[in-house]
C-alpha positions as CSV (number, residue, x, y, z in Angstrom):
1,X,99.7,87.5,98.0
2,X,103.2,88.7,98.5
3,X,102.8,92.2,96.2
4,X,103.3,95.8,97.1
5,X,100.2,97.3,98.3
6,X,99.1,100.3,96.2
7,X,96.1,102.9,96.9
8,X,94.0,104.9,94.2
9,X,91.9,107.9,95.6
10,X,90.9,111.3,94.4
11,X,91.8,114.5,95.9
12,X,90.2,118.1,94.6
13,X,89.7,116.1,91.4
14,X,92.9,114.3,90.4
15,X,93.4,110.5,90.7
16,X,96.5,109.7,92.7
17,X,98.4,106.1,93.0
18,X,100.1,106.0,95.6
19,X,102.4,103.2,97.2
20,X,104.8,103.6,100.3
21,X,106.4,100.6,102.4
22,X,108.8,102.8,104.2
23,X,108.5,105.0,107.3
24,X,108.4,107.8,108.1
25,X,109.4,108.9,104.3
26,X,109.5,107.4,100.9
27,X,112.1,104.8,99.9
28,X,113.5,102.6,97.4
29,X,110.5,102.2,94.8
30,X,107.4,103.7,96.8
31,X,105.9,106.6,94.8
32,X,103.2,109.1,94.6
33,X,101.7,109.4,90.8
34,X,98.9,112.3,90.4
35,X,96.5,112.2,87.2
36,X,94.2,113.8,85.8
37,X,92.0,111.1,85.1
38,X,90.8,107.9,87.0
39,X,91.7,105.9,83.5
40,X,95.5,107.1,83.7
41,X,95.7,106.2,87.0
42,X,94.6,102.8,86.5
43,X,97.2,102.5,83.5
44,X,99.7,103.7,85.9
45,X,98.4,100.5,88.1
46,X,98.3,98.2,85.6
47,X,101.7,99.2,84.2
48,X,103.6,98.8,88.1
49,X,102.1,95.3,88.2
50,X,102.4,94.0,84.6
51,X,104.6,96.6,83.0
52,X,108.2,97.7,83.0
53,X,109.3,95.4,85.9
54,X,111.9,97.8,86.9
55,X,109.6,99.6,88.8
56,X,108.6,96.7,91.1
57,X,112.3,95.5,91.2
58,X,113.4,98.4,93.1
59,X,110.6,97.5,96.3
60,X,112.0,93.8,95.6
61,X,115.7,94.5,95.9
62,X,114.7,96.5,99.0
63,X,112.6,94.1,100.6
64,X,115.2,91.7,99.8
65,X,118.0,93.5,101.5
66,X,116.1,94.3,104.6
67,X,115.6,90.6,105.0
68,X,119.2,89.9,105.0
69,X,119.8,92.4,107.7
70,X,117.3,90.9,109.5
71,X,119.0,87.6,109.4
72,X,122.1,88.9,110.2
73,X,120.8,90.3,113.3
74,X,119.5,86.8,114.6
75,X,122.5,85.3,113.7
């Protein structure tokens, strides 16, 4: 499976989604979403995966782009 890898866990009783490829800080398309229940949070899944695809573009375009600098490199 070649798809962002996105956590759900509660903290002190909210529901947070969180996804982040980058390191050490947050890049192009990783996000932390905080809810009050664990149903929104799963919408908020649901919606990254099979929603608004502009959301999952953005950790597309970026993987895309580090490739390319990666081939430069080897070139």
């Amino acid at each position: 499976m070649d798809a962002p890898m996105v956590v759900l866990y509660s903290v002190d009783n909210k529901w947070i989604v969180h996804s982040q490829e980058c390191v050490p800080k947050r890049g192009p398309g990783d996000f932390v979403n905080v809810w009050s229940t664990p149903g929104e949070a799963v919408t908020n899944i649901i919606d990254f995966f099979l929603g608004n695809p502009n959301r999952m573009k953005k950790k597309a375009e970026r993987k895309e782009s580090a490739k390319k600098r990666a081939h430069a490199r080897d070139d």
